[in-house]
PABAKOL-717314 format. One record per atom (N, C-alpha, C): residue number from 1; residue in three letters; atom name; x, y, z. Coordinates in steps of 0.02 Angstrom, whole numbers, plus 50000, padded with zeros to 5 digits. Layout:
BEGIN
<site><num>NUM</num><residu>ala</residu><atome>CA</atome><x>X</x><y>Y</y><z>Z</z></site>
...
end
This chain:
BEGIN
<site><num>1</num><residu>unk</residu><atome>N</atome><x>57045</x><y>53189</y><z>51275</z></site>
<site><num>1</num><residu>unk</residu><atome>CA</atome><x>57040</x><y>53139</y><z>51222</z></site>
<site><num>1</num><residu>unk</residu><atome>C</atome><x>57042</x><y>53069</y><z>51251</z></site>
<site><num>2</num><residu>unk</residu><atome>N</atome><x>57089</x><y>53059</y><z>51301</z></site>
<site><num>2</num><residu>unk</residu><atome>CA</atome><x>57099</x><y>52981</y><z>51310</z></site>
<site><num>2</num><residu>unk</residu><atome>C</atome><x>57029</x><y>52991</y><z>51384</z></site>
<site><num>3</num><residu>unk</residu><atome>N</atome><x>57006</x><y>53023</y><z>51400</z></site>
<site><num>3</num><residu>unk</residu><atome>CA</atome><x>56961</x><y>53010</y><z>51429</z></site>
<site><num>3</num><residu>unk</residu><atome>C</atome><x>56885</x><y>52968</y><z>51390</z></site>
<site><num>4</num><residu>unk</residu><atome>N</atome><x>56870</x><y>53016</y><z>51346</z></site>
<site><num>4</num><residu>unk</residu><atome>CA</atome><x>56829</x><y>53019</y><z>51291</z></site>
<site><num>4</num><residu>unk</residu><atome>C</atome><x>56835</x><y>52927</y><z>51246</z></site>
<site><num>5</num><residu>unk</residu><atome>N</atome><x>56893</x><y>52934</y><z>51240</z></site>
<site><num>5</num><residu>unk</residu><atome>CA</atome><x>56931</x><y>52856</y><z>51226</z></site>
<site><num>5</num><residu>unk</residu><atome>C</atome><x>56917</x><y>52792</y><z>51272</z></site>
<site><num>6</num><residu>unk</residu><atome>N</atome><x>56923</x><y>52812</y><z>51327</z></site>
<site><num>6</num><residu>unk</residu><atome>CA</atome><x>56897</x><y>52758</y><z>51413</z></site>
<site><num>6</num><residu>unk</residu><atome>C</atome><x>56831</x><y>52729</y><z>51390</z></site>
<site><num>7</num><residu>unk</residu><atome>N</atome><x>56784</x><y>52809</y><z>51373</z></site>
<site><num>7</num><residu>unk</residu><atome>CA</atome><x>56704</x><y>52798</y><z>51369</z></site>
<site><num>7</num><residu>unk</residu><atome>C</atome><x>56661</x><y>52752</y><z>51344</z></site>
<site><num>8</num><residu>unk</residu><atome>N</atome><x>56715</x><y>52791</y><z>51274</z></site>
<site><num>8</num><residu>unk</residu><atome>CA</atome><x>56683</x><y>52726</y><z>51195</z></site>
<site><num>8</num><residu>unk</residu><atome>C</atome><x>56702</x><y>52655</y><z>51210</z></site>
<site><num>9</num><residu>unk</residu><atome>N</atome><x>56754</x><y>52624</y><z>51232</z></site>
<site><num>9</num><residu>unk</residu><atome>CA</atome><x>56791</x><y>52580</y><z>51266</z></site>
<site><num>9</num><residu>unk</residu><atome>C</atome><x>56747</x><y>52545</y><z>51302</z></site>
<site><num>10</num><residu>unk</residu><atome>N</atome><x>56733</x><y>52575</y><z>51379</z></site>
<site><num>10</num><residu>unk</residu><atome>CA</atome><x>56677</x><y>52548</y><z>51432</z></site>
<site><num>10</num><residu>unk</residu><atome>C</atome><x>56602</x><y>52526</y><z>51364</z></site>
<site><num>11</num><residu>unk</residu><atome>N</atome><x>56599</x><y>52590</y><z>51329</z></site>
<site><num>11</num><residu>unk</residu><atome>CA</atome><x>56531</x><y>52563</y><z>51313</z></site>
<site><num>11</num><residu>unk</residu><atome>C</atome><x>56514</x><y>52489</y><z>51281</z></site>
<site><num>12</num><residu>unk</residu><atome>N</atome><x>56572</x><y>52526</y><z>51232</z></site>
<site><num>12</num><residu>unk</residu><atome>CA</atome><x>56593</x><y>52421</y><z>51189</z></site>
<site><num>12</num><residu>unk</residu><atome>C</atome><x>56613</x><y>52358</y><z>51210</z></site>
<site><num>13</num><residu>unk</residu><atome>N</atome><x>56628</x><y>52373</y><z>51257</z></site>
<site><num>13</num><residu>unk</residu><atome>CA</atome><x>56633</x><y>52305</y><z>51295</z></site>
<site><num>13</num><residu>unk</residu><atome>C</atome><x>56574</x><y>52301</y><z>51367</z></site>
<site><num>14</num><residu>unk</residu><atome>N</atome><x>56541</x><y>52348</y><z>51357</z></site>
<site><num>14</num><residu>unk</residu><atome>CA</atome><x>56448</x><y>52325</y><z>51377</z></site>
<site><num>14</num><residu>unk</residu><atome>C</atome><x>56422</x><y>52293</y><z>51337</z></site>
<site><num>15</num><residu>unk</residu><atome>N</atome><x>56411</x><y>52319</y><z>51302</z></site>
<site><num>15</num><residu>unk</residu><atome>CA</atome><x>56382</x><y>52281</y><z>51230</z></site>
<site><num>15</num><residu>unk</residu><atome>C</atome><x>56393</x><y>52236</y><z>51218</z></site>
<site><num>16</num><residu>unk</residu><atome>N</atome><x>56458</x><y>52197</y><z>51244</z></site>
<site><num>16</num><residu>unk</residu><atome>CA</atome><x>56504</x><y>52135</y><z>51206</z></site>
<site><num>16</num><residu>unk</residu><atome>C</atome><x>56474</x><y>52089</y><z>51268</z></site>
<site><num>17</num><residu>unk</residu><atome>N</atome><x>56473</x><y>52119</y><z>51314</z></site>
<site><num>17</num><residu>unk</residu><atome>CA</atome><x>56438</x><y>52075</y><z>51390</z></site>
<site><num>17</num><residu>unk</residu><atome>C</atome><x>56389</x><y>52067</y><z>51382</z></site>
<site><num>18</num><residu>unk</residu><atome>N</atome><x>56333</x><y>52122</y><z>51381</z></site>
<site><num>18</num><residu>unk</residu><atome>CA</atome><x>56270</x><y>52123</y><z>51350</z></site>
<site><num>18</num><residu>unk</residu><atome>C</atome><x>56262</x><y>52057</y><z>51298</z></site>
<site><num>19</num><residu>unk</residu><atome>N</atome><x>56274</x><y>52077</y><z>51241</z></site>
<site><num>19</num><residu>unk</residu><atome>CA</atome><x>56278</x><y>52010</y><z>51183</z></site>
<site><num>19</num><residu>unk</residu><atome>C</atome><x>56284</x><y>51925</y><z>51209</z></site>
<site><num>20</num><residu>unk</residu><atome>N</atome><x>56338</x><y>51930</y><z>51252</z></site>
<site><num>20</num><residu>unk</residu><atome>CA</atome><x>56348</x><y>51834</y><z>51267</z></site>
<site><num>20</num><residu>unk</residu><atome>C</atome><x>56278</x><y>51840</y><z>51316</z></site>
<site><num>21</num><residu>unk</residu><atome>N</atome><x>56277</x><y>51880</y><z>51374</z></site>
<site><num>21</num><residu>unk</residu><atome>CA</atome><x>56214</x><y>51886</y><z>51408</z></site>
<site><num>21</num><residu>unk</residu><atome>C</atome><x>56169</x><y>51830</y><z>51369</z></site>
<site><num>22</num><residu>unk</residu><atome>N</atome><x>56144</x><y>51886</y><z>51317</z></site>
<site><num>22</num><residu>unk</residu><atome>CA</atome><x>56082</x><y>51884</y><z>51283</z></site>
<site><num>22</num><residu>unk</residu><atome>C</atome><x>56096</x><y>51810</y><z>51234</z></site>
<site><num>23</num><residu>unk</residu><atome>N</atome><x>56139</x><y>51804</y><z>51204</z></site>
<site><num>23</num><residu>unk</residu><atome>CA</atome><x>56169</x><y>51718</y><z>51141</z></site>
<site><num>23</num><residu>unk</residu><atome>C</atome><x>56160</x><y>51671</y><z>51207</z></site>
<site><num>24</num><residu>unk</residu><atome>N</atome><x>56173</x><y>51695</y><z>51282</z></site>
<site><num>24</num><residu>unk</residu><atome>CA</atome><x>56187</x><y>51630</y><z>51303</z></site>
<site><num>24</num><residu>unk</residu><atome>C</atome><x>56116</x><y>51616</y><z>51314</z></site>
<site><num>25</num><residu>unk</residu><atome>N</atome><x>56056</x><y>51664</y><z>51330</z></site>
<site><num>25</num><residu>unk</residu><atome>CA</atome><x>56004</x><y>51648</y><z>51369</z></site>
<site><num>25</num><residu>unk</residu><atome>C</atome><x>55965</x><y>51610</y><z>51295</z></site>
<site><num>26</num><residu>unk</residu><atome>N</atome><x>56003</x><y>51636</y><z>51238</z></site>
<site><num>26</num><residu>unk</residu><atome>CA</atome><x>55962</x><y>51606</y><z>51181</z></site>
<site><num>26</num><residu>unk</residu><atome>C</atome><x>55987</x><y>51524</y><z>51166</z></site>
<site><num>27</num><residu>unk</residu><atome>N</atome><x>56048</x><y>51508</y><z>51198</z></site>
<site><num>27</num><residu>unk</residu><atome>CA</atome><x>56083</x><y>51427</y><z>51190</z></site>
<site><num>27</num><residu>unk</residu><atome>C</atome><x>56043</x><y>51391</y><z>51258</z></site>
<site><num>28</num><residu>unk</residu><atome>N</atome><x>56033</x><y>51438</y><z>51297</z></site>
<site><num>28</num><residu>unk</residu><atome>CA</atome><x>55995</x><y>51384</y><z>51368</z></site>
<site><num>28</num><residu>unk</residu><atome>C</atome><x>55926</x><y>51386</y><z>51349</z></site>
<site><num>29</num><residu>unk</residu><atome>N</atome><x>55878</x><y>51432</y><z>51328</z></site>
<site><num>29</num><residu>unk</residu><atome>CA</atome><x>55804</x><y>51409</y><z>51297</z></site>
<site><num>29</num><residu>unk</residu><atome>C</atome><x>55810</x><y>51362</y><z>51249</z></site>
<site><num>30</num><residu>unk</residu><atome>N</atome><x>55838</x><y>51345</y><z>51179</z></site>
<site><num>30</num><residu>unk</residu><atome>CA</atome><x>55847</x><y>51305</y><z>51150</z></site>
<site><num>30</num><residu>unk</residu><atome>C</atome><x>55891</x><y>51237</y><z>51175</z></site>
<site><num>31</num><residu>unk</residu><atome>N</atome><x>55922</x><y>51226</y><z>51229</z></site>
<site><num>31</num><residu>unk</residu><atome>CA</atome><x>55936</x><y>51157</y><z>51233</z></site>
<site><num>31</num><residu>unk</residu><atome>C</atome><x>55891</x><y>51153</y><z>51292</z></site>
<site><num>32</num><residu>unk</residu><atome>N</atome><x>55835</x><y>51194</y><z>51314</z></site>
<site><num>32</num><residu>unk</residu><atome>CA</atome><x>55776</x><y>51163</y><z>51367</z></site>
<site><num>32</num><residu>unk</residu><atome>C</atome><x>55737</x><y>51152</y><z>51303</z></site>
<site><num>33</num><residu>unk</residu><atome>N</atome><x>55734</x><y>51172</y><z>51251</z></site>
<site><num>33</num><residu>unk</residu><atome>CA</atome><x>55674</x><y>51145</y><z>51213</z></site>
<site><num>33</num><residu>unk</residu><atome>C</atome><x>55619</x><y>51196</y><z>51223</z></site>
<site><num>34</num><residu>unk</residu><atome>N</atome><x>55625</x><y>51287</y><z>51238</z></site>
<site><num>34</num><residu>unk</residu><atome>CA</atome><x>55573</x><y>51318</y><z>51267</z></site>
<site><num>34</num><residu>unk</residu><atome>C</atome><x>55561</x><y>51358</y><z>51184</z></site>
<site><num>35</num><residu>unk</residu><atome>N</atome><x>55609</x><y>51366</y><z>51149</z></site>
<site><num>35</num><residu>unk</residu><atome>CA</atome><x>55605</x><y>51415</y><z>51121</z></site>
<site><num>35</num><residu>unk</residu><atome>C</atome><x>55668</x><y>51417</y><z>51057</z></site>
<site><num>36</num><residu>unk</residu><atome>N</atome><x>55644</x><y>51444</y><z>50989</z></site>
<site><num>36</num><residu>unk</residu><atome>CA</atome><x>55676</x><y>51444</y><z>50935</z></site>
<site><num>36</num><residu>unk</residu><atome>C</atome><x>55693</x><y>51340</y><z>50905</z></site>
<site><num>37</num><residu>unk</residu><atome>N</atome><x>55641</x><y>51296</y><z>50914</z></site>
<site><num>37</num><residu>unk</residu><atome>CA</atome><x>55629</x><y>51250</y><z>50895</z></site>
<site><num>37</num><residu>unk</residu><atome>C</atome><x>55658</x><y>51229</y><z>50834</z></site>
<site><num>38</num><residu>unk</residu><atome>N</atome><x>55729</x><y>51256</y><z>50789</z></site>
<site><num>38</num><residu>unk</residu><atome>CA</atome><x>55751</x><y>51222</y><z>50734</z></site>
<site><num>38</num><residu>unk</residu><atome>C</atome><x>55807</x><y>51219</y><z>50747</z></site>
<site><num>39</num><residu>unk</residu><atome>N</atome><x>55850</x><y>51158</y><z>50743</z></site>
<site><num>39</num><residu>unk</residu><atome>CA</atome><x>55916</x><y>51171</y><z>50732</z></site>
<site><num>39</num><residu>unk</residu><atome>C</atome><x>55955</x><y>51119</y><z>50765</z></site>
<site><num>40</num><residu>unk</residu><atome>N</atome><x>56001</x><y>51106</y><z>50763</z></site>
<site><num>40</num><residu>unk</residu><atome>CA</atome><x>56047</x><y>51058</y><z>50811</z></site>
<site><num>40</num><residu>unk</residu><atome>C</atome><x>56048</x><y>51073</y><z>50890</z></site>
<site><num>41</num><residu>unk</residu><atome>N</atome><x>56055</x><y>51126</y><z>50916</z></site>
<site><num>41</num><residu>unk</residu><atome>CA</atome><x>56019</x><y>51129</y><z>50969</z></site>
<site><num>41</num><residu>unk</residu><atome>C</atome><x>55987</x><y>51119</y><z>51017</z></site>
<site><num>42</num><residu>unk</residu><atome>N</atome><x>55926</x><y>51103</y><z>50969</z></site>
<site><num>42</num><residu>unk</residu><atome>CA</atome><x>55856</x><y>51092</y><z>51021</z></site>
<site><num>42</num><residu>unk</residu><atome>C</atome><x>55865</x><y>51035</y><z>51061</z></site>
<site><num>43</num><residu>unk</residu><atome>N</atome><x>55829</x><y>51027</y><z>51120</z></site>
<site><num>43</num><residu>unk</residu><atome>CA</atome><x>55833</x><y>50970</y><z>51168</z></site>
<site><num>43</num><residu>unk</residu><atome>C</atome><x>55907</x><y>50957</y><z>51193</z></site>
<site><num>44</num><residu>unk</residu><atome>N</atome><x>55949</x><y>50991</y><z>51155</z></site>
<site><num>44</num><residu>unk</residu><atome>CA</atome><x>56019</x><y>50951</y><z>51190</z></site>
<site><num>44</num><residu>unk</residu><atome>C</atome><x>56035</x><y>50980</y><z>51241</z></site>
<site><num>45</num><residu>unk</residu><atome>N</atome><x>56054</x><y>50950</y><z>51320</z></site>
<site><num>45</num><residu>unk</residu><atome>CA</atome><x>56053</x><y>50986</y><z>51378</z></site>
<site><num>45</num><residu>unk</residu><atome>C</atome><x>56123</x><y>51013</y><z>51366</z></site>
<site><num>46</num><residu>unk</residu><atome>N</atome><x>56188</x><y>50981</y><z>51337</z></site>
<site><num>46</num><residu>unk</residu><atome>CA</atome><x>56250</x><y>51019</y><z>51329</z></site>
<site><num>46</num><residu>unk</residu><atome>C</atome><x>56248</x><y>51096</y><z>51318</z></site>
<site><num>47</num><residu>unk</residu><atome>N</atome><x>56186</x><y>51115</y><z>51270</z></site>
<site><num>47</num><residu>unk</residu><atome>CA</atome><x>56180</x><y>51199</y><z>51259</z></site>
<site><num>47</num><residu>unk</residu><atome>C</atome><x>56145</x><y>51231</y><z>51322</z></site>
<site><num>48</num><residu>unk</residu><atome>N</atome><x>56129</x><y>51194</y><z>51382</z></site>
<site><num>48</num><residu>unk</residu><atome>CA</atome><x>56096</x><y>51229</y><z>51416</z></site>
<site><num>48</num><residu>unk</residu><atome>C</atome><x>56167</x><y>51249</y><z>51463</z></site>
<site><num>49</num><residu>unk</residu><atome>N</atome><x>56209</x><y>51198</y><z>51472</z></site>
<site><num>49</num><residu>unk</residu><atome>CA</atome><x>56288</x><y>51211</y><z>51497</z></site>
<site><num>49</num><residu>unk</residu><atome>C</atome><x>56311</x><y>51267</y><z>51471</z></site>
<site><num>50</num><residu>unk</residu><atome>N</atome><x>56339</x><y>51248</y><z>51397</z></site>
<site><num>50</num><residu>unk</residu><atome>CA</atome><x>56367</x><y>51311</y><z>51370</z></site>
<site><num>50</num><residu>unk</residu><atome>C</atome><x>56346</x><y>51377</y><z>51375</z></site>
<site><num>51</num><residu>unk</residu><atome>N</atome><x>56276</x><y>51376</y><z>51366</z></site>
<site><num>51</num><residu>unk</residu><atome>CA</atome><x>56238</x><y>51433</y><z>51365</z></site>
<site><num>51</num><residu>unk</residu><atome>C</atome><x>56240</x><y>51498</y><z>51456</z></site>
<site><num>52</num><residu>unk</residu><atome>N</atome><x>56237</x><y>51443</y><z>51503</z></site>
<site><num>52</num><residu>unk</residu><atome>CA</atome><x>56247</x><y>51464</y><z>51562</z></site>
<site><num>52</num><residu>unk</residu><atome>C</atome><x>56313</x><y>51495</y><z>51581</z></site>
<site><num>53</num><residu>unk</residu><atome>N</atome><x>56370</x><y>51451</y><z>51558</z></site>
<site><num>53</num><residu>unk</residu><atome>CA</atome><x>56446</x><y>51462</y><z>51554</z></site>
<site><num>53</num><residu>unk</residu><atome>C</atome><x>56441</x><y>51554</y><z>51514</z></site>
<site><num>54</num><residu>unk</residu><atome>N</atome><x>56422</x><y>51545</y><z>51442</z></site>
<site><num>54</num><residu>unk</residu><atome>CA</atome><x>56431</x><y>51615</y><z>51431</z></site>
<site><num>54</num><residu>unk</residu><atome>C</atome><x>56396</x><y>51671</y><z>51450</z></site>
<site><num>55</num><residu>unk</residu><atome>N</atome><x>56333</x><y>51637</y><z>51462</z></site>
<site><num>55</num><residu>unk</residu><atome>CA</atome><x>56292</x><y>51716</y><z>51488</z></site>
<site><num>55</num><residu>unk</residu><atome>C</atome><x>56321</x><y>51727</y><z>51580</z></site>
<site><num>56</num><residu>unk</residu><atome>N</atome><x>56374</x><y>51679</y><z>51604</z></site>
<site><num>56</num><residu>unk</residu><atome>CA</atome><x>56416</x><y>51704</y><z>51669</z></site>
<site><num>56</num><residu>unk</residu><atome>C</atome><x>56478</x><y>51773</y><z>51648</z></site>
<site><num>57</num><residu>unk</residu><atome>N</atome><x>56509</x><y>51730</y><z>51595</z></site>
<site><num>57</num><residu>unk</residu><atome>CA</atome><x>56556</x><y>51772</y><z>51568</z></site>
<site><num>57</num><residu>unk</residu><atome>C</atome><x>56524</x><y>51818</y><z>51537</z></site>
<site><num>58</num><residu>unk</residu><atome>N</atome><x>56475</x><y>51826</y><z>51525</z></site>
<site><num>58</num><residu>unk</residu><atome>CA</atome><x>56461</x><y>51907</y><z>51496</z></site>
<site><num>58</num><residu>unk</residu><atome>C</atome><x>56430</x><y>51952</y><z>51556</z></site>
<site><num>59</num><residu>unk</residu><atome>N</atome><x>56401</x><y>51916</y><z>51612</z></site>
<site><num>59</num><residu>unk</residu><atome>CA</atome><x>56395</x><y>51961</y><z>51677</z></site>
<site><num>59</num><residu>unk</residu><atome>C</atome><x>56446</x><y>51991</y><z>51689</z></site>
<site><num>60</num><residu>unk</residu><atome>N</atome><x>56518</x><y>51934</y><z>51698</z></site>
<site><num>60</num><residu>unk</residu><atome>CA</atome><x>56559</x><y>51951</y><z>51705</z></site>
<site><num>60</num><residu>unk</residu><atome>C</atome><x>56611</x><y>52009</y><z>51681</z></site>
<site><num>61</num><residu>unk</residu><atome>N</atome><x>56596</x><y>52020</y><z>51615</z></site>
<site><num>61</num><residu>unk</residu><atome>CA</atome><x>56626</x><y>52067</y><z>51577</z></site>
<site><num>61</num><residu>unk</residu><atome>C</atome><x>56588</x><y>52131</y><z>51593</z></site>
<site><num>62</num><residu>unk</residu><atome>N</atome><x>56545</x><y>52139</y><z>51619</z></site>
<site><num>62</num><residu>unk</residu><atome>CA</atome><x>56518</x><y>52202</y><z>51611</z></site>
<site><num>62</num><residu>unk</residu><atome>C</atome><x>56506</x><y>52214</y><z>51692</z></site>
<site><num>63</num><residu>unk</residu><atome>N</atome><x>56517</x><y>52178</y><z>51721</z></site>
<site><num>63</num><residu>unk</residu><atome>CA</atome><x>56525</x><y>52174</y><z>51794</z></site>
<site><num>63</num><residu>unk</residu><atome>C</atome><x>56591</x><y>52228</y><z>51795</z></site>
<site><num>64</num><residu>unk</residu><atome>N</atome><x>56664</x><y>52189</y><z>51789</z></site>
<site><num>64</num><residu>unk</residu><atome>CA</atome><x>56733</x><y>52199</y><z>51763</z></site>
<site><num>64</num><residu>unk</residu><atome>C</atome><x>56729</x><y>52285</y><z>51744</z></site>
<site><num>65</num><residu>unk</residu><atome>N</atome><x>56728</x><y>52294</y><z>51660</z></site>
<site><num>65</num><residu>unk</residu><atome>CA</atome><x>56692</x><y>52339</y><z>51636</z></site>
<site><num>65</num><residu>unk</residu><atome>C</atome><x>56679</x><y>52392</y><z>51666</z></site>
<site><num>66</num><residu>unk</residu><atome>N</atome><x>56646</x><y>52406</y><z>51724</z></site>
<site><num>66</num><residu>unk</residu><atome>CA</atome><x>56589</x><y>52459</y><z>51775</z></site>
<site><num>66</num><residu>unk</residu><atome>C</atome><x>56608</x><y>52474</y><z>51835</z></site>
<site><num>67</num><residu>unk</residu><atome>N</atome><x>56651</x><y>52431</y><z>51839</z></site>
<site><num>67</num><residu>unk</residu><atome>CA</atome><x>56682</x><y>52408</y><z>51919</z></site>
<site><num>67</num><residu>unk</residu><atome>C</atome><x>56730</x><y>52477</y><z>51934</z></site>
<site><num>68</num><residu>unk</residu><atome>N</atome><x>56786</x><y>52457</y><z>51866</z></site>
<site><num>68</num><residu>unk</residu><atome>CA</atome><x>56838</x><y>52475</y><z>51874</z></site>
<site><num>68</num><residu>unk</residu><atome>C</atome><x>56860</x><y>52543</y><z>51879</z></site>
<site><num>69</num><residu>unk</residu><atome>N</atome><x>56907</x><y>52602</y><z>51922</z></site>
<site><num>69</num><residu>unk</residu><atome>CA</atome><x>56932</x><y>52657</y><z>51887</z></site>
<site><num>69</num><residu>unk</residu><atome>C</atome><x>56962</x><y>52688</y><z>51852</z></site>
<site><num>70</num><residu>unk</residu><atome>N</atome><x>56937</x><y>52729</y><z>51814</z></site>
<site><num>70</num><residu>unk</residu><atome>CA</atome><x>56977</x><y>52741</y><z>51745</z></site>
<site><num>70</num><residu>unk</residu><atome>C</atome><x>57020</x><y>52771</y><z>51777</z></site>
<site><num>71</num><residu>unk</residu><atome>N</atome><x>57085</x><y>52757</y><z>51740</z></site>
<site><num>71</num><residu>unk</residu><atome>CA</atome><x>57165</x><y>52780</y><z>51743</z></site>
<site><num>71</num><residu>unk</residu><atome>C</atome><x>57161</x><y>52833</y><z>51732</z></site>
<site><num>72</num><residu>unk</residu><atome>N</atome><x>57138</x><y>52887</y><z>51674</z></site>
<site><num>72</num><residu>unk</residu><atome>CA</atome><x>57143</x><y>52933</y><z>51674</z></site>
<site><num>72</num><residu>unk</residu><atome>C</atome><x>57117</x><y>52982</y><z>51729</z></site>
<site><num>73</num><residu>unk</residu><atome>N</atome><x>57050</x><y>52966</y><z>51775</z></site>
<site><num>73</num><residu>unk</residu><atome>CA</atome><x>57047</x><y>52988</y><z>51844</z></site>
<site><num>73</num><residu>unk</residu><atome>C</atome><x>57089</x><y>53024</y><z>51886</z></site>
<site><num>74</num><residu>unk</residu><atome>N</atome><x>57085</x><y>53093</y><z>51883</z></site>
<site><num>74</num><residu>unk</residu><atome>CA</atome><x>57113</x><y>53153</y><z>51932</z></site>
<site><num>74</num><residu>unk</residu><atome>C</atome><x>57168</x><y>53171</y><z>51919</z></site>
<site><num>75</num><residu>unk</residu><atome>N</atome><x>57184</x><y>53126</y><z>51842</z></site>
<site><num>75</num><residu>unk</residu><atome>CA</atome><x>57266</x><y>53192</y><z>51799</z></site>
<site><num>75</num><residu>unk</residu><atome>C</atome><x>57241</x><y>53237</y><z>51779</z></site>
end
């Protein structure tokens, strides 16, 4: 069970890495001005910062995530 538990676990917090990944690459096209053209956003280079900052931390999380060995391992 708590293995099974690890799994669903690892997977959801892929997904959660995955996600900023993907929001951040969508905050750095919109403050280059490449892409999704409405909004407060656009042109502002601050979202190309932010945007970089989170799509690190979501490498990071799923980096983390994949890396690690599960505790339950060889009881």
């Amino acid at each position: 069970m708590n293995e099974i538990f690890n799994g669903i676990m690892r997977g959801i917090s892929s997904l959660l890495g995955l996600g900023m990944v993907a929001l951040g690459g969508i905050w750095i096209l919109q403050g280059l001005n490449l892409a999704f053209r409405v909004g407060f956003m656009v042109g502002d280079k601050q979202w190309v910062l932010w945007g970089a900052l989170l799509a690190l931390v979501g490498i990071a999380q799923i980096w983390w995530t994949n890396s690690r060995e599960s505790y339950y391992k060889g009881k």
